[in-house]
KEDREN-269865 format. One record per residue (C-alpha): residue in three letters; x, y, z. Coordinates in nm, 2 decimals, always signed. Layout:
# residues N
+------+--------+--------+--------+
! resn !     px !     py !     pz !
+------+--------+--------+--------+
!  ala !      X !      Y !      Z !
...
+------+--------+--------+--------+
***
This chain:
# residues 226
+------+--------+--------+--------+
! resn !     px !     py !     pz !
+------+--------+--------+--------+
!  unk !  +1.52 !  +1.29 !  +1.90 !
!  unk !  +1.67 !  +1.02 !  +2.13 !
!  unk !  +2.03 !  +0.92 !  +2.02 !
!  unk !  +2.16 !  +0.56 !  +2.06 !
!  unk !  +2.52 !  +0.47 !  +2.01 !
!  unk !  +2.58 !  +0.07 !  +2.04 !
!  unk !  +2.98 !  -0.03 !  +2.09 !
!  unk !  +3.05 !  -0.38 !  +1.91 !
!  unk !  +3.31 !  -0.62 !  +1.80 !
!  unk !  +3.00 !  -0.75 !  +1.58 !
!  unk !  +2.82 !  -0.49 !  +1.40 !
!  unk !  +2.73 !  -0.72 !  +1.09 !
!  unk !  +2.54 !  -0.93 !  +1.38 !
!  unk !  +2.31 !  -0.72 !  +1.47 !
!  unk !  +2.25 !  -0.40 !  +1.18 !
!  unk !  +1.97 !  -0.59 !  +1.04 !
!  unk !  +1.75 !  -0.63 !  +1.36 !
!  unk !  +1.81 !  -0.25 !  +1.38 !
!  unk !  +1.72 !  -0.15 !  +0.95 !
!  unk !  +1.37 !  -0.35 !  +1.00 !
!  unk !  +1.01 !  -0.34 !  +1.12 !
!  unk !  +0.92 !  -0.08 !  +1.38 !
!  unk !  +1.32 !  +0.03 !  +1.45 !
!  unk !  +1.41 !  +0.07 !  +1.09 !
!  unk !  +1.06 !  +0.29 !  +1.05 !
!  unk !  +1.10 !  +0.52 !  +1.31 !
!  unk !  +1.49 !  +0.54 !  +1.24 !
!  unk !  +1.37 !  +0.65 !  +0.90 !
!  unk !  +1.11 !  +0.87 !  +0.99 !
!  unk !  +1.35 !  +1.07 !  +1.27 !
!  unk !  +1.21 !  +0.92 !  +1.59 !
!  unk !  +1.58 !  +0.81 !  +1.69 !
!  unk !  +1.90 !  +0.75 !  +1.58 !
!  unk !  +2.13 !  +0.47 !  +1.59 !
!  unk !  +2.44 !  +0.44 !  +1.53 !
!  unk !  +2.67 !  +0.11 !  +1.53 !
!  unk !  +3.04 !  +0.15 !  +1.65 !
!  unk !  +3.31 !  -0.10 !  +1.56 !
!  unk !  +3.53 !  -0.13 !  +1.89 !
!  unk !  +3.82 !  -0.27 !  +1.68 !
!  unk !  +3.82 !  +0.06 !  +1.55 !
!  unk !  +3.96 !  +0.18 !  +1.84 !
!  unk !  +4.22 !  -0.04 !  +1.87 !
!  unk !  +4.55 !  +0.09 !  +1.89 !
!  unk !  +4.72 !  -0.28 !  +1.77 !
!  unk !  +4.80 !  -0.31 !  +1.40 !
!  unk !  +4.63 !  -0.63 !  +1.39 !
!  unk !  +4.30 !  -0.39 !  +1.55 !
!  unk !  +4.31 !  -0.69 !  +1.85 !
!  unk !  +4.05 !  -0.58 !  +2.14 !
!  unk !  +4.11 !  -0.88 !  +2.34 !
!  unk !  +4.36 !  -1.00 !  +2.60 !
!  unk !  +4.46 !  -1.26 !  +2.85 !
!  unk !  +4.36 !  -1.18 !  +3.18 !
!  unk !  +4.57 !  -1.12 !  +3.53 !
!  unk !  +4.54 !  -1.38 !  +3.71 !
!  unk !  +4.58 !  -1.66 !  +3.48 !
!  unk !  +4.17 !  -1.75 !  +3.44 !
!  unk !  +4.09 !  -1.92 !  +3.14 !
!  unk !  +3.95 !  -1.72 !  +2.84 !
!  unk !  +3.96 !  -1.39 !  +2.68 !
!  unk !  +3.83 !  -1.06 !  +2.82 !
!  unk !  +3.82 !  -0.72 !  +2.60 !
!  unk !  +4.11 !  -0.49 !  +2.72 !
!  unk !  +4.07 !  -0.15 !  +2.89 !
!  unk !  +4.27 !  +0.08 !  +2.63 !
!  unk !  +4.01 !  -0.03 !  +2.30 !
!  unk !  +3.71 !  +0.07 !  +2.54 !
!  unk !  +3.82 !  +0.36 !  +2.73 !
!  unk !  +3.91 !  +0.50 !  +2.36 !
!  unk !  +3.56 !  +0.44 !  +2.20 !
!  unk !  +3.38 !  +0.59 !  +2.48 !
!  unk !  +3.58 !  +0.90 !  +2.59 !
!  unk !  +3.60 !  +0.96 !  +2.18 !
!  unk !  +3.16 !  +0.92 !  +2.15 !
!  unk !  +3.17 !  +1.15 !  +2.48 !
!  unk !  +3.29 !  +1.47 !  +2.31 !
!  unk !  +3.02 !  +1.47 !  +2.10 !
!  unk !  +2.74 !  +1.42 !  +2.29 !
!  unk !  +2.68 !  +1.37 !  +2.73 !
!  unk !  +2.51 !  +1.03 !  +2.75 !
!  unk !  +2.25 !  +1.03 !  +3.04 !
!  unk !  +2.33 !  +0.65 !  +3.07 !
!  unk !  +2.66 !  +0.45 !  +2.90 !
!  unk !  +2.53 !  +0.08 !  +2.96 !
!  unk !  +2.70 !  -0.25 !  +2.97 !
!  unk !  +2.51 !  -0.54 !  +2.89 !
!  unk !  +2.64 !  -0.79 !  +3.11 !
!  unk !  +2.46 !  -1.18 !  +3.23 !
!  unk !  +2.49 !  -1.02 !  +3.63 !
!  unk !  +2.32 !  -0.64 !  +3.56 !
!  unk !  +2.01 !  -0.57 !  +3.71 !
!  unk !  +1.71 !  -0.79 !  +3.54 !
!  unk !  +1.55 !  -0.58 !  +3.24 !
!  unk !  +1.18 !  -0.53 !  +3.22 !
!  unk !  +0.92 !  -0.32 !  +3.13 !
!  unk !  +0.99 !  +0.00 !  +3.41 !
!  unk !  +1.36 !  +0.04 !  +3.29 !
!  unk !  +1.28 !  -0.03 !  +2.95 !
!  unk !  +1.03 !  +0.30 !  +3.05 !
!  unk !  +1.25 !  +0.50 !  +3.25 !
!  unk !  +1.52 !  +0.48 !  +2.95 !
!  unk !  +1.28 !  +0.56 !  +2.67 !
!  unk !  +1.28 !  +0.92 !  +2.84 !
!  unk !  +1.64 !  +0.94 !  +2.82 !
!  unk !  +1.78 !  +1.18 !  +2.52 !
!  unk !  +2.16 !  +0.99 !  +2.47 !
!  unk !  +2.22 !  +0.60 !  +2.55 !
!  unk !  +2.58 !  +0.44 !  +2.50 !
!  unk !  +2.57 !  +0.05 !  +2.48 !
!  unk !  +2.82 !  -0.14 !  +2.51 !
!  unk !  +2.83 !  -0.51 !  +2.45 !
!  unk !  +3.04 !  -0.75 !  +2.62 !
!  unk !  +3.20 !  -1.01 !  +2.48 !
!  unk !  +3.45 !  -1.31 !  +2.54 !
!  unk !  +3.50 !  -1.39 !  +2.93 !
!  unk !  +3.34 !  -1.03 !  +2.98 !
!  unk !  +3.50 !  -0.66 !  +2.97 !
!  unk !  +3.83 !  -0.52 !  +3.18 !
!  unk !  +3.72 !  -0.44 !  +3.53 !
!  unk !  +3.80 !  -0.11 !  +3.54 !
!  unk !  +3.58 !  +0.01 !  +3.28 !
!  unk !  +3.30 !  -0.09 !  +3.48 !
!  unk !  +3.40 !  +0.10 !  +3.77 !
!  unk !  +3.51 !  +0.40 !  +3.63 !
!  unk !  +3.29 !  +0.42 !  +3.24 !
!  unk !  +3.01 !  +0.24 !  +3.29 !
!  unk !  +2.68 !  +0.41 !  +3.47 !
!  unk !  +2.42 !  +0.09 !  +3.48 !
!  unk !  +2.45 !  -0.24 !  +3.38 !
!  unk !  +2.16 !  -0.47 !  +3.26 !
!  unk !  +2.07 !  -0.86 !  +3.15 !
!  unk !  +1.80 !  -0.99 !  +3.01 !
!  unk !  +1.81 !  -1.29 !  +3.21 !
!  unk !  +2.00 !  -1.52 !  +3.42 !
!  unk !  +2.23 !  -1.66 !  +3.11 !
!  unk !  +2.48 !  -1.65 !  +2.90 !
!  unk !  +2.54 !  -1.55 !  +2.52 !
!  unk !  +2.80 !  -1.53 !  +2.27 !
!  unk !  +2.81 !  -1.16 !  +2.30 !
!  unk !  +2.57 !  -0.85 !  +2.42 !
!  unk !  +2.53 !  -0.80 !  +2.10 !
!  unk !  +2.13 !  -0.96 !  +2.11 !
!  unk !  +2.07 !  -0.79 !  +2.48 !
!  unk !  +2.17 !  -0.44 !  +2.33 !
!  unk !  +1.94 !  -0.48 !  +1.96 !
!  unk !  +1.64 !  -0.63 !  +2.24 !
!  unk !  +1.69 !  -0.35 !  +2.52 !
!  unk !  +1.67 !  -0.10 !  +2.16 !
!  unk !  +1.36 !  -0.27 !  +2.05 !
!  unk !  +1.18 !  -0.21 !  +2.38 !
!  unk !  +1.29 !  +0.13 !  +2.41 !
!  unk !  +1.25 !  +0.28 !  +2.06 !
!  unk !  +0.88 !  +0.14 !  +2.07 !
!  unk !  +0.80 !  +0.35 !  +2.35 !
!  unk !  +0.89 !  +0.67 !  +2.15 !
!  unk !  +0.64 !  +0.91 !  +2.09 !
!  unk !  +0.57 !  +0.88 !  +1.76 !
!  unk !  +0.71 !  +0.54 !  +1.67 !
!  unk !  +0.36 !  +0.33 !  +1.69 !
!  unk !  +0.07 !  +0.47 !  +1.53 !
!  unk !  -0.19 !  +0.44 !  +1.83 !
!  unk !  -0.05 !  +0.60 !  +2.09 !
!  unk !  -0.30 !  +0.39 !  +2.35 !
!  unk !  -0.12 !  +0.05 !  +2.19 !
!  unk !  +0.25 !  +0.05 !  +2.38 !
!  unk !  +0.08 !  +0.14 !  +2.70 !
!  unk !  -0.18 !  -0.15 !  +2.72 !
!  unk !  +0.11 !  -0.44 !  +2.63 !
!  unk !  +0.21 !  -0.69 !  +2.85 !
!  unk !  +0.37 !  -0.58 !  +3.16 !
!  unk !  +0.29 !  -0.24 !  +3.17 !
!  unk !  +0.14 !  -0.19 !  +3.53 !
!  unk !  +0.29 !  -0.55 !  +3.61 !
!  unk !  +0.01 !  -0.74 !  +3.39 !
!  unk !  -0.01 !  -0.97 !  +3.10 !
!  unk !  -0.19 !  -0.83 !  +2.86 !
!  unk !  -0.57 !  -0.98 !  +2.83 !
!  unk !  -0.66 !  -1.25 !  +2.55 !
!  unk !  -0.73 !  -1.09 !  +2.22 !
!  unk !  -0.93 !  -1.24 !  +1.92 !
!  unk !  -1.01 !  -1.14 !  +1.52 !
!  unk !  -1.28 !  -1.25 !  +1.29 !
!  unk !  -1.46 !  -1.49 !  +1.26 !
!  unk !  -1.62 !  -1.41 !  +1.54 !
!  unk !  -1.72 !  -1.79 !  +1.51 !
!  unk !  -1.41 !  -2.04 !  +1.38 !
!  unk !  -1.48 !  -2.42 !  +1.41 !
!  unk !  -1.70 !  -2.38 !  +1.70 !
!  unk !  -1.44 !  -2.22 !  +1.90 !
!  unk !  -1.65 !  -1.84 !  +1.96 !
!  unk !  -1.50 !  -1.49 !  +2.08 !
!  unk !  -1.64 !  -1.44 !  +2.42 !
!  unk !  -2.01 !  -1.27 !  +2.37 !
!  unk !  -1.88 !  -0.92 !  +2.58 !
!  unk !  -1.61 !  -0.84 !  +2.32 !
!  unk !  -1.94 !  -0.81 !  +2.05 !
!  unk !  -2.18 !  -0.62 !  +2.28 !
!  unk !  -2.05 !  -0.27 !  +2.16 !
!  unk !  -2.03 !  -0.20 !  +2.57 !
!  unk !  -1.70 !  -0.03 !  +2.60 !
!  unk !  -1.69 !  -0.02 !  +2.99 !
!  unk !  -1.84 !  -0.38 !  +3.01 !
!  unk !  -1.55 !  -0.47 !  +2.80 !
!  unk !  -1.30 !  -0.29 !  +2.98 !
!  unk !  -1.37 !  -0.44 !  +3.30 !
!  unk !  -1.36 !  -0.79 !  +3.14 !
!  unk !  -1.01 !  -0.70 !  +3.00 !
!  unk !  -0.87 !  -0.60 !  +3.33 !
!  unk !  -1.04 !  -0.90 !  +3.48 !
!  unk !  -0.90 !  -1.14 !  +3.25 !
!  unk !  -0.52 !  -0.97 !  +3.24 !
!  unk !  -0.54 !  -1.00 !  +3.65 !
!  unk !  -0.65 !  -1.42 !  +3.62 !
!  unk !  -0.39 !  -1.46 !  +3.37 !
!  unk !  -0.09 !  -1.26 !  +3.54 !
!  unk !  -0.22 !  -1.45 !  +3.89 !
!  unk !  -0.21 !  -1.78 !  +3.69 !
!  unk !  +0.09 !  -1.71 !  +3.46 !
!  unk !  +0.32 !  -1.50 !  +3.63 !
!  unk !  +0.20 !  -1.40 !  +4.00 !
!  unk !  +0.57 !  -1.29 !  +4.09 !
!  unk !  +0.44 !  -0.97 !  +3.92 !
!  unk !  +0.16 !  -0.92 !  +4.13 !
!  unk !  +0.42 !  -0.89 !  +4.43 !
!  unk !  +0.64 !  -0.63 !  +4.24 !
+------+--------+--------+--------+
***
């Protein structure tokens, strides 16, 4: 069972996205387990501060070393993480591959940045990888860590009933996935394309590789260069 341990300063912001749909199921049916971490916990202030003014004199907040360094050498006696990630606006871009590569991972630490970012030195001496879903900037990691769980914990074996369904979605092999359609086969005049109701299976194959190729060259062709 893969074990995910998320560090926060916001825990009520994102335990819901983590109790529902396909991550509450197959956190209730032993596929994973995740566990949400309090970082004020850690704190050795009275007032359970995280937060500091940074050297320097830059405007803004950044959480302080001691907090961090406390929550993650105490998670790390109880299990060796294979990857402690900070989610952070300038990590490497998060797609489909790592979301892959991690779902074969048996322990993940998260931890979300917040304020102006994180003490330096826990990146250079903690932190193992850090990843972004995309070239701006939020609140918190709080989102990036519950979306980088989401595509993970998906991939489990186990977690989605048809096993064939996580490997044909969007962006596996650098594709969109092709168009898809339900009854009526006939809605207003607008008709599901004739191959998808001959009952050929390799016909219809080929026409769904044909159509995810036109629609990754039309839609996203930077992934055709990947």
């Amino acid at each position: 069972m893969m074990h995910i341990d998320i560090i926060t300063i916001l825990p009520e912001m994102i335990e819901p996205l983590l109790s529902v749909s396909i991550i509450g199921r197959a956190v209730r049916e032993g596929h994973v387990c995740i566990h949400l971490h309090n970082l004020r916990d850690y704190s050795n202030d009275k007032w359970r501060r995280v937060d500091d003014y940074p050297y320097g004199g830059e405007a803004g907040m950044i959480i302080g070393i001691e907090p961090i360094a406390n929550a993650i050498e105490s998670l790390s006696k109880e299990r060796v993480y294979d990857e402690i990630i900070y989610t952070s606006p300038d990590g490497e871009r998060f797609d489909q591959p790592i979301a892959n590569e991690l779902s074969l991972k048996k322990n993940l630490l998260i931890l979300c940045g917040h304020y102006k970012g994180i003490d330096h030195r826990v990146r250079e001496h903690f932190i193992t990888r850090e990843i972004s879903i995309g070239d701006y900037v939020l609140t918190g990691g709080e989102l990036p860590a519950a979306v980088m769980t989401d595509a993970i914990v998906r991939l489990l074996p186990g977690v989605i009933g048809d096993a064939e369904s996580a490997l044909s979605d969007t962006f596996q092999d650098n594709l969109l996935a092709p168009p898809i359609y339900t009854r009526p086969a006939d809605f207003r005049g607008w008709r599901v394309p004739d191959i998808l109701l001959s009952g050929h299976q390799a016909k219809i194959e080929a026409w769904k590789q044909e159509q995810a190729l036109e629609r990754t060259q039309r839609l996203r062709p930077d992934l055709l260069n990947q």
